[in-house]
N, C-alpha and C positions, 0 to 999 in steps of 0.2 A: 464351612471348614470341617474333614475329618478330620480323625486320629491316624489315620492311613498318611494324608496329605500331610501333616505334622512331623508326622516321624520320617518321612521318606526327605521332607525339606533341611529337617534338622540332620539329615543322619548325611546326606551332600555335603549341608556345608562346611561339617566337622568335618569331613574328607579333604575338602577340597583344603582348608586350614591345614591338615596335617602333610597334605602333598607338596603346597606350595612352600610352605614351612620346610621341609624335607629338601626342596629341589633349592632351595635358597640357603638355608644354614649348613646342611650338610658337607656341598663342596665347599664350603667357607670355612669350615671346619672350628668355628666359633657362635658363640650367640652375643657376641657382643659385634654387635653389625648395625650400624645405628641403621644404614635404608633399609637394609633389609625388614626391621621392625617398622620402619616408616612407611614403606610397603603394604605389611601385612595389616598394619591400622587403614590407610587409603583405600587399601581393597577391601578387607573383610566386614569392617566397620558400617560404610553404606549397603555392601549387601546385605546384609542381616537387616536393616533397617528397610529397605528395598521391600527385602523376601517379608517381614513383618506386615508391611502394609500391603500387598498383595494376597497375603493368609487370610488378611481380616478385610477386604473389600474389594477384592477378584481373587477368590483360590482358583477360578477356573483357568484364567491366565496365566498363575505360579503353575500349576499342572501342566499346562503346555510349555512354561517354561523349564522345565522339568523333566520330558519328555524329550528329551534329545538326541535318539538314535533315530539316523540320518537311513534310510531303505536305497536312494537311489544309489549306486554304484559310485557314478563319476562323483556325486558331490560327497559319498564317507570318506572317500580320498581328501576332499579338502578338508573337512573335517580333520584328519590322521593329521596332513602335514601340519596343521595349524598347532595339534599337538605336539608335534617334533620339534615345532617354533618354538612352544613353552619349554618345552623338556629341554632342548639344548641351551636356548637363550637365558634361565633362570640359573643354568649349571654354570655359564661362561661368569656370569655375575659372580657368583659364589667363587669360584676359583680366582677371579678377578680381587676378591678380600685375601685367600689362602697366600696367592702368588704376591702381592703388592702391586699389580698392575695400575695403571693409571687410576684414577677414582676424580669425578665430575666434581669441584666445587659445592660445597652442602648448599649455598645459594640457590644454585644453579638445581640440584635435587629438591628444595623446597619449593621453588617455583613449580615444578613440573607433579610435585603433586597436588599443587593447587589447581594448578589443568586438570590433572586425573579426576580432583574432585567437581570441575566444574562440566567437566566433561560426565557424570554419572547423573549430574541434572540434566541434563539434556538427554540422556538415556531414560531416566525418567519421564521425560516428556513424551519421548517416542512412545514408548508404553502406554501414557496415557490416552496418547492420539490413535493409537491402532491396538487394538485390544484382540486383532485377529494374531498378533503375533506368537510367531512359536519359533523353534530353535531347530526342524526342520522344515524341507519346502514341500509344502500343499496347500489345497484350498480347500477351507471349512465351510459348512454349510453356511448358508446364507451370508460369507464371507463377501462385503465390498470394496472398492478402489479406494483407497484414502487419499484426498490432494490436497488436504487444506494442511497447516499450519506447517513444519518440517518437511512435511510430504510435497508441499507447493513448492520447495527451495531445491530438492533433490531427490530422488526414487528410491531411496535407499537409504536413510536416514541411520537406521539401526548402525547398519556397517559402517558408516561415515563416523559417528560414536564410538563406535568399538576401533576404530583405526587411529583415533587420536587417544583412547583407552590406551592400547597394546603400545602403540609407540611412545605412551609415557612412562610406561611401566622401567623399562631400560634403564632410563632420565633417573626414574626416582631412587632407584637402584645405585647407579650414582658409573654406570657403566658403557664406556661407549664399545665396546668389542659386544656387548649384547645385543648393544642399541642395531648395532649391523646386523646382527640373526633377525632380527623382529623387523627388518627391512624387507624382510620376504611377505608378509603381510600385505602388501599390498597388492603384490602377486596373488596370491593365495586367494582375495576377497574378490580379485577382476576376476576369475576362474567361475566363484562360486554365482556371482553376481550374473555371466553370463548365460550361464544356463539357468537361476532362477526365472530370469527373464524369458528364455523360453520355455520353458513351463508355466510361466502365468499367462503369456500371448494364448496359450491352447487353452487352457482352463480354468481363466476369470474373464469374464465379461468385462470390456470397457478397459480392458490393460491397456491393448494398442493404441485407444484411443489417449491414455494417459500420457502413454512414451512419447505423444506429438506436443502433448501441451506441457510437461515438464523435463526439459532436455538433457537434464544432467544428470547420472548415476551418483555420484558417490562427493565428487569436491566441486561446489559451483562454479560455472568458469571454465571449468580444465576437465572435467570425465564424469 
């Protein structure tokens, strides 16, 4: 671990704390927003504990997780709209408190951030099973196929995580007019998903061979 890696980690997550904070209270125009804090505990909570134990027993893996400016063309696009996801869908939330618009049952938001959290273990797991992971698409030297554990159930694991991640965020929030913006999400990930896929057919060994023995992309059963 450096001091470089340290600061560059901590100095993210405070942003990202103050962005999402920003695109949630702001249009709310309150901080008395029970999900909205419910939220920012779900999310910000395990990532810092996440990012902690990745500091101290793969910094090389937080660095690439870290590393997240995307080069290829088509896929910074997906990238962007996935922002435009957040940006609009956290706002509709927010004005969803300002306006009185419907609001989901606190039940019904507790539940769903018990997904969110059970969903960041299994994020966790993906991490541990593929340590080539990074946040964009390439292959790393001596980079191999992974098929066992997650990777044996679906090709894509991560994004299958982050799809039940994003679509609970809405939930937790307690907003269904958001929940519809973050419906684009799965659009967004089949885009990204298919051109990953051809770019590891060209440039990892043994992909093709994987795409035969593990049939599903992203939800088993169905893609």
């Amino acid at each position: 671990m450096t001091s470089k890696l340290f600061i560059q980690a901590i100095a993210k997550f405070l942003l990202g704390i103050v962005l999402v904070g920003l695109l949630v209270f702001w249009p709310a125009g309150t901080l008395s927003f029970f999900n909205g804090w419910l939220l920012m505990g779900v999310l910000f909570v395990p990532m810092f504990l996440a990012g902690l134990v990745m500091m101290l027993k793969n910094p090389e893996l937080l660095k690439k997780r870290l590393d997240a400016k995307e080069e290829q063309k088509e896929q910074s696009l997906v990238v962007k709209l996935s922002g435009l996801m957040f940006l609009v869908g956290f706002i509709v939330a927010g004005l969803g408190v300002r306006f009185g618009w419907y609001v989901l049952p606190k039940t019904v938001t507790i539940i769903f951030a018990v997904i969110f959290l059970l969903a960041y273990v299994l994020y966790a797991e993906v991490l541990r099973e593929n340590t080539y992971l990074s946040r964009t698409i390439e292959v790393q030297e001596n980079q191999k196929v992974i098929d066992t554990g997650l990777y044996g159930v679906v090709r894509h694991p991560m994004y299958s995580v982050t799809l039940l991640l994003f679509l609970s965020m809405p939930l937790v929030l307690g907003s269904v007019y958001s929940f519809i913006v973050f419906l684009a999400y799965p659009f967004i990930i089949a885009k990204r998903i298919r051109g990953e896929e051809e770019f590891l057919e060209k440039e990892l060994d043994g992909y093709s061979e994987y795409k035969q023995k593990v049939k599903y992309r992203l939800i088993p059963f169905i893609w």
